[in-house]
ROVEX-36148 format. One record per residue (C-alpha): x, y, z negated; residue number from 1. Coordinates in pm, 1 decimal. Each point is the difference from the previous one (the first is absolute). Last residue first. Layout:
<atoms>
xx:X yy:Y zz:Z nr:NUM $
...
</atoms>
This chain:
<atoms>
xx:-1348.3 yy:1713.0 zz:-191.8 nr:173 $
xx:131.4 yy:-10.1 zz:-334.6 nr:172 $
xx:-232.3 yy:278.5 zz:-178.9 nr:171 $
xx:-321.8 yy:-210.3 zz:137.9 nr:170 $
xx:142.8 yy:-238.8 zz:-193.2 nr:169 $
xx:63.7 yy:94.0 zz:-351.9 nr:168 $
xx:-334.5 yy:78.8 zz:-49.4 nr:167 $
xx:-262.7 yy:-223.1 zz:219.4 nr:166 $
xx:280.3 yy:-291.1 zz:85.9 nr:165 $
xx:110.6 yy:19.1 zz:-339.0 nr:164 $
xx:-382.1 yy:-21.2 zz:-126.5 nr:163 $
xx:-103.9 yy:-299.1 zz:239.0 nr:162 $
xx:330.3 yy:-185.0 zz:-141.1 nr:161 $
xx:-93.0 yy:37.8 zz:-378.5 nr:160 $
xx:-358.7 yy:-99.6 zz:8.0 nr:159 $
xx:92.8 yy:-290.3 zz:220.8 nr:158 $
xx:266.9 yy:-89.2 zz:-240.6 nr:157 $
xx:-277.1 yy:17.3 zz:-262.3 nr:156 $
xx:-210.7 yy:-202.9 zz:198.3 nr:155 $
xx:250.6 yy:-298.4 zz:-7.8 nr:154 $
xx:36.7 yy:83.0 zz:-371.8 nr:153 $
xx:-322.2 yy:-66.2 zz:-51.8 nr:152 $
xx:-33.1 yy:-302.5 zz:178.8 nr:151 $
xx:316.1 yy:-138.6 zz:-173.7 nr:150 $
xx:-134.3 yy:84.5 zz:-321.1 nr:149 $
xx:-328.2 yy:-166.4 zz:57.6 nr:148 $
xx:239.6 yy:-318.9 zz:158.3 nr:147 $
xx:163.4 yy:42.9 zz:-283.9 nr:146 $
xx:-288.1 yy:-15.2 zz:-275.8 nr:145 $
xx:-149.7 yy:-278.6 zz:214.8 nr:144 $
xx:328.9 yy:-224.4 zz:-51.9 nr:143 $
xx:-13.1 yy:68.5 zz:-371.9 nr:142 $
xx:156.7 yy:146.4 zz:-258.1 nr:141 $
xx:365.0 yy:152.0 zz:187.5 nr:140 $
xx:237.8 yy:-110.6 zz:-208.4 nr:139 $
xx:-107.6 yy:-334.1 zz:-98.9 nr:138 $
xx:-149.7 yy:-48.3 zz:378.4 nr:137 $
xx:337.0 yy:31.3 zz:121.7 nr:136 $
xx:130.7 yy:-304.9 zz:-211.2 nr:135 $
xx:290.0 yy:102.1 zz:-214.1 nr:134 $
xx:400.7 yy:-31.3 zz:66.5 nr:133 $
xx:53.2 yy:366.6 zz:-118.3 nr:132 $
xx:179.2 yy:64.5 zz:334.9 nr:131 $
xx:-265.4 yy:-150.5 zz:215.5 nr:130 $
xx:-251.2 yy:142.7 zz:-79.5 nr:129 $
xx:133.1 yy:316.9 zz:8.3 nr:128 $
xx:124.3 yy:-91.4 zz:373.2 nr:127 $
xx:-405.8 yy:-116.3 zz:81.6 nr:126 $
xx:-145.5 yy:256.1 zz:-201.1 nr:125 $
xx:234.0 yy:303.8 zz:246.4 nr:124 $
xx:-35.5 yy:-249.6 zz:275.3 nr:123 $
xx:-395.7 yy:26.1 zz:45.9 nr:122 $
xx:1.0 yy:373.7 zz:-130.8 nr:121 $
xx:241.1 yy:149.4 zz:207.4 nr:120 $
xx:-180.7 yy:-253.9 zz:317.4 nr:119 $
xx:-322.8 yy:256.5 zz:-105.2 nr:118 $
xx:225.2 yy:308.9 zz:-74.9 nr:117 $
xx:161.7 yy:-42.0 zz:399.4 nr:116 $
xx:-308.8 yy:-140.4 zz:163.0 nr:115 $
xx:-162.8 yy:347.3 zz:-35.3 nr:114 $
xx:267.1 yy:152.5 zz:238.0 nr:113 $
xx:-108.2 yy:-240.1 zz:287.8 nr:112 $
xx:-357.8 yy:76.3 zz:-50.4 nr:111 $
xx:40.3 yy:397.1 zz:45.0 nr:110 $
xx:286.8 yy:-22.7 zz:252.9 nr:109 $
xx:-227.9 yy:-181.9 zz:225.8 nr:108 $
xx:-294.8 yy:210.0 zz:-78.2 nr:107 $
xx:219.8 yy:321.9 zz:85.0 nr:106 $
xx:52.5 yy:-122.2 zz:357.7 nr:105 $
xx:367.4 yy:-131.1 zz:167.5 nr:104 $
xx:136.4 yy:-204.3 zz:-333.8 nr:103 $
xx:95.6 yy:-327.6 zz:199.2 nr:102 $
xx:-98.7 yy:-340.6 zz:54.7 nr:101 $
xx:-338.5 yy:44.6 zz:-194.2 nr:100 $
xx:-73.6 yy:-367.1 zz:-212.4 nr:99 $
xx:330.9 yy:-177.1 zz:27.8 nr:98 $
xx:214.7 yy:310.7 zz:30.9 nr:97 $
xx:-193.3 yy:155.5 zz:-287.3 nr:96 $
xx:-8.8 yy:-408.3 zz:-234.6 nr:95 $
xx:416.2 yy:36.5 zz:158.5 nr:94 $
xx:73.6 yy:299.4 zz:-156.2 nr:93 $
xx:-147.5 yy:16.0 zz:-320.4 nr:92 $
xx:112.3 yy:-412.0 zz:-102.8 nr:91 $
xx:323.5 yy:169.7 zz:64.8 nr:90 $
xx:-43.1 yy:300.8 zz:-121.3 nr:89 $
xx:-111.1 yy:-170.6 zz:-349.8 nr:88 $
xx:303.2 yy:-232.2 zz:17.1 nr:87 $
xx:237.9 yy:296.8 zz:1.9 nr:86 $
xx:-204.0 yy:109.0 zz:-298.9 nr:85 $
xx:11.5 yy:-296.3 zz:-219.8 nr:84 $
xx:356.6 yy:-43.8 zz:106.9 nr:83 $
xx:90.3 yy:326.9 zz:-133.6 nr:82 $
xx:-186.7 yy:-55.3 zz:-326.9 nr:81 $
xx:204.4 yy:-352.0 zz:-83.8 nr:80 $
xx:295.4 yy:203.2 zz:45.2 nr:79 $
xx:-118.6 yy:202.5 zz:-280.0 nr:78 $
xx:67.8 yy:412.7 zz:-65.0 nr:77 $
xx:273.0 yy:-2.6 zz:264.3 nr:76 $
xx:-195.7 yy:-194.4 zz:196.0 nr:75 $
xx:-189.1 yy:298.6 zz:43.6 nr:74 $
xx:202.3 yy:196.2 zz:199.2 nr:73 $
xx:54.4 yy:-223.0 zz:229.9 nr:72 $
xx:-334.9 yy:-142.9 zz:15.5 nr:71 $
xx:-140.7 yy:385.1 zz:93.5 nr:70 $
xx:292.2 yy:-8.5 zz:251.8 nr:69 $
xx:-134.3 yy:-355.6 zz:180.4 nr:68 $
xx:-398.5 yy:81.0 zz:-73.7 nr:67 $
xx:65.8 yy:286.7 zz:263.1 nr:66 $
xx:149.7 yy:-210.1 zz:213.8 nr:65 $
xx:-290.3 yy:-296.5 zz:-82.5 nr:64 $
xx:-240.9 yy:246.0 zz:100.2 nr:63 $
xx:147.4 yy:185.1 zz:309.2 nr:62 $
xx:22.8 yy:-331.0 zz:163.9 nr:61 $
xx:-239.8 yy:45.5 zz:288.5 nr:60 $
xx:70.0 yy:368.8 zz:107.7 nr:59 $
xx:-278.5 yy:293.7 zz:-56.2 nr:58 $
xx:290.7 yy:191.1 zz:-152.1 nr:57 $
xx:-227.5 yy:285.4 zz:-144.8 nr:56 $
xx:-286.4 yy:-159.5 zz:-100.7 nr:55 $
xx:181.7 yy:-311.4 zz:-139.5 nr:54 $
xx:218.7 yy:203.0 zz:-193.9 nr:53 $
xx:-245.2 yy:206.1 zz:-126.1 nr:52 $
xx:-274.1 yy:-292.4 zz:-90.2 nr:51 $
xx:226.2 yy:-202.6 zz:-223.2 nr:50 $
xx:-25.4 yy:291.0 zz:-293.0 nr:49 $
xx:-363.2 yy:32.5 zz:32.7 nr:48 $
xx:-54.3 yy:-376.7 zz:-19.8 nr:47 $
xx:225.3 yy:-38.4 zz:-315.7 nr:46 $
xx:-142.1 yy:302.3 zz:-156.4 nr:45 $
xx:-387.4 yy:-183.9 zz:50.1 nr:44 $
xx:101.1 yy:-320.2 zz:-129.3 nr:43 $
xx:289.5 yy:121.8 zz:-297.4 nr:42 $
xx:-325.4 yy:-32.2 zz:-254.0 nr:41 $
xx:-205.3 yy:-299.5 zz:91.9 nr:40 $
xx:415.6 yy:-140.9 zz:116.5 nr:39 $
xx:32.0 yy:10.0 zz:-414.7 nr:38 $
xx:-232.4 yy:-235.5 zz:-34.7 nr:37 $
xx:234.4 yy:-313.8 zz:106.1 nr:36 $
xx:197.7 yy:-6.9 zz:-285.1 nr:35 $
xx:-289.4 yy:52.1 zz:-267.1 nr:34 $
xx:-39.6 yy:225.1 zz:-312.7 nr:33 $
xx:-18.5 yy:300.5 zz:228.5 nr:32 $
xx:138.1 yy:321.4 zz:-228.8 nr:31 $
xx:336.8 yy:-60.4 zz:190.4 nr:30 $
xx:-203.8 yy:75.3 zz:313.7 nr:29 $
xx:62.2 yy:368.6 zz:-143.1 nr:28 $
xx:352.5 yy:-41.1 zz:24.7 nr:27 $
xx:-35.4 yy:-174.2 zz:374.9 nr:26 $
xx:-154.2 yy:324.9 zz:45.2 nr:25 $
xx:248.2 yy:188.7 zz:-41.2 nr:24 $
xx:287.4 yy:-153.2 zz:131.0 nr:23 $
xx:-214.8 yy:-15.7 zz:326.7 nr:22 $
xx:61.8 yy:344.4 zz:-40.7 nr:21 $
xx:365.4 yy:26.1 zz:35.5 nr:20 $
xx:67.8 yy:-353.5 zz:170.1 nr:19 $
xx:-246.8 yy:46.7 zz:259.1 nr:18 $
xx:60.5 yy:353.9 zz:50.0 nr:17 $
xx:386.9 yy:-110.2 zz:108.4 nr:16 $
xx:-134.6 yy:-287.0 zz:176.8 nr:15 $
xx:-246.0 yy:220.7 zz:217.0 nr:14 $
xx:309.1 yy:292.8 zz:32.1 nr:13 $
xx:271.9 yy:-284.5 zz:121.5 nr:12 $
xx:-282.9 yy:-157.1 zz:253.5 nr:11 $
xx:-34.4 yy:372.3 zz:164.8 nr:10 $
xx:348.1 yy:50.1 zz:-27.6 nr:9 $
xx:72.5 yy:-321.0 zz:181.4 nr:8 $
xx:-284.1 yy:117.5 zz:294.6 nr:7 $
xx:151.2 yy:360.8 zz:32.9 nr:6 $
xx:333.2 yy:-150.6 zz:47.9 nr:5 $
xx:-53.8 yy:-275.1 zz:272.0 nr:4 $
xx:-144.7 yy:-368.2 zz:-42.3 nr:3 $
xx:53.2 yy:-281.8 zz:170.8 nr:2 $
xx:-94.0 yy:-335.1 zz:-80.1 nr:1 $
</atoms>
């Protein structure tokens, strides 16, 4: 993949936010008694935050790039948390390229960007998991409570991406 100047700053800017105020609210998340909760709160940020790069690069790829530097930076905090997130573009990238092929109309980058808190979630309980050597039900409650959570945060990233692309958007193009 190429990508000139302008298009690395862009991605450098969106992780730098990320970090700053994602900081943030992964604080207030602390409040969340459960692992895999605290995607209800970082949903809608995470799917603002993934929409600017995509919105401005418009390349397949600009996900997992993006999620490349923000796990850089944050395996520095937990290695286990930078593979969590380069796993999350992953699973990101391909469900958009599966489903939409590219990132050419706004509904495309909507939908695609949402995927990123939702597979967060998934992997996020699945790594914690995991780590403590429990079942992921055990952390979680039940298998309806996360599939309610993921739903929600699903819509949250929704949320999130359809109000960068209405603010923060029509500033980019």
């Amino acid at each position: 993949m190429d990508y000139s100047t302008k298009e690395l700053v862009i991605i450098s800017i969106t992780v730098a936010l990320m970090v700053v105020v994602g900081f943030i609210f992964y604080a207030l998340a602390n409040f969340l008694l459960f692992p895999g909760y605290r995607f209800i709160i970082l949903g809608a940020f995470l799917g603002f935050m993934i929409t600017i790069p995509i919105l401005k690069i418009r390349k397949v790829g600009v996900i997992t790039v993006t999620s490349i530097v923000f796990a850089m930076i944050m395996s520095l905090i937990s290695i286990f948390m930078g593979l969590a997130i380069v796993m999350t573009a992953l699973a990101t990238e391909l469900t958009a390229f599966l489903l939409f092929r590219d990132y050419t109309t706004k509904h495309k980058i909507i939908f695609s960007a949402a995927f990123y808190p939702f597979y967060g979630a998934i992997i996020f309980v699945f790594i914690s998991s995991l780590l403590i050597g429990k079942n992921i039900y055990d952390l979680i409650g039940s298998p309806t409570l996360f599939l309610i959570s993921l739903v929600i945060v699903y819509g949250l990233g929704l949320l999130g991406s359809s109000a960068s692309l209405n603010t923060i958007g029509k500033r980019l193009r």
